[in-house]
Structure formats: C-alpha cells, structure tokens
N, C-alpha and C positions, 0 to 999 in steps of 0.2 A: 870185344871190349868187355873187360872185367865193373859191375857195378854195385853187387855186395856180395857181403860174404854171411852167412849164419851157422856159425861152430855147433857142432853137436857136441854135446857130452854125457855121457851114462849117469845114468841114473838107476838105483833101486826100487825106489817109491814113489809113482806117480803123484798122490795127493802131500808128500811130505815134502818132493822136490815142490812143489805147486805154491804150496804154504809158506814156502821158504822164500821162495821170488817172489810173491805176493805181497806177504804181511812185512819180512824183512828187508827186500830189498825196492819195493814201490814198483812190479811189474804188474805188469795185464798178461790175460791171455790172448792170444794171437789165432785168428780165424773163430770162424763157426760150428766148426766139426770137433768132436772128441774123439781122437782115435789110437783105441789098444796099445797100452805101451810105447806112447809117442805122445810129446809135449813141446807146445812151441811157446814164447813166451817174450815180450816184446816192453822195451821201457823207450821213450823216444823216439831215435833214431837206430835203434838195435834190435837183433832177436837173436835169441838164443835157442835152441832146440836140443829134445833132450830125444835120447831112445834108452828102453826098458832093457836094463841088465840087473834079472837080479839074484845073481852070484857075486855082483861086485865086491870084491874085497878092498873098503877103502883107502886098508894104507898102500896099499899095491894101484890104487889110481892114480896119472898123473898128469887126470885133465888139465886143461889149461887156458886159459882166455885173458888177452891181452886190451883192457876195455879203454878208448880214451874220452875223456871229457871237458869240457869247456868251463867248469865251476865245481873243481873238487873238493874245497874246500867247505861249498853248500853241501853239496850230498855225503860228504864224511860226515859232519854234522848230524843230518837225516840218518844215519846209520846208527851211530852213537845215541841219539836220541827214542831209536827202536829197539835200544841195547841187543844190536847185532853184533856178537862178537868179530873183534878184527885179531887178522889171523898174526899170532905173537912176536912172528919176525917182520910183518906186514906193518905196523904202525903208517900215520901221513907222515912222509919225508921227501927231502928233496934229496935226488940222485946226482951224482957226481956228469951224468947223459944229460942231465939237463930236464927231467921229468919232477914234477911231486904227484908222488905215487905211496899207495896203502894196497893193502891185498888181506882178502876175505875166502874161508872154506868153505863150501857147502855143504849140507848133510851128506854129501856123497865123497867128499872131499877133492872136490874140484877148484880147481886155486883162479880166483877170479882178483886177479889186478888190476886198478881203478887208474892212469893217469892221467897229468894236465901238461901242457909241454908250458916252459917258462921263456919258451923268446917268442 
C-alpha cells in the first residue's frame, strides 16, 4: 500500500535552495539532522527533498513537481506578497482539465506547479 510520495530534486546550493523554500515559499526544514548535500523540507502536508548537484546546468533541468492544494488562491496571494516571481507562462489560471493552477522556478529551475481542482 502506497502512502506518500517525497520527489527529489537537484539542487546546486544547499543554503540558496534553503532560503528560497523558506523565505519565499513558507517552508520548514524537515527533521533534526543536517546532512551533506541533502535537504528535506516540508510545508503542511508535503516534503520535498533535494540532493547536491552541483554541476547542474539549469536550463538543461527539467525538474518537476506537480503540488495540489485546497486554497490556491490564499497562497498565490502569499507569493505575490513575498514578491516571488511567478514563472511567465505560469500565471493563476483556470485549465481547460478543470484545475486553477500557476507555476513558479526555483533557483535551480525546477518547475513547481501549484493546483486546486474546481469540482
């Protein structure tokens, strides 16, 4: 029986990717341990996990995370208000699938899309 899931995704900079889910996006760190080149990092009901690449060539990444939410509308808001850039084809819209969804890069440029289902 499958009961979560925690995507990893590369990272360069442990303290930049840190700074980045912290300050801009409202996360914690996750656990007690600091360990080498490894970052786990948790908002709610989610974690995200990062490991240490750092050769990553960003535009050649093509992380990806598909995040859903119950109140997208709050945390766009919350975004916008931390003047986190939202990523330029990402704007809040509503999908033709039935989602409103917005989608945000990271400094590593990992494409983190936010949606709410509308039924």
């Amino acid at each position: 029986m499958l009961t979560d899931i925690h995507p990893k995704l590369p990272m360069r900079d442990k303290n930049r990717t840190r700074e980045f889910y912290l300050n801009q996006l409202g996360f914690k760190e996750f656990g007690t341990a600091s360990y080498d080149g490894y970052l786990m990092l948790e908002k709610d009901q989610i974690q995200i996990h990062f490991f240490e690449y750092k050769n990553l060539e960003p535009k050649d990444n093509y992380g990806q995370v598909y995040i859903r939410t119950n109140n997208i509308d709050g945390f766009y808001k919350s975004l916008l208000n931390n003047k986190t850039s939202i990523h330029p084809n990402g704007p809040l819209s509503i999908k033709p699938w039935g989602q409103k969804e917005f989608s945000i890069l990271d400094p590593d440029n990992n494409l983190l899309t936010f949606g709410e289902s509308l039924e």
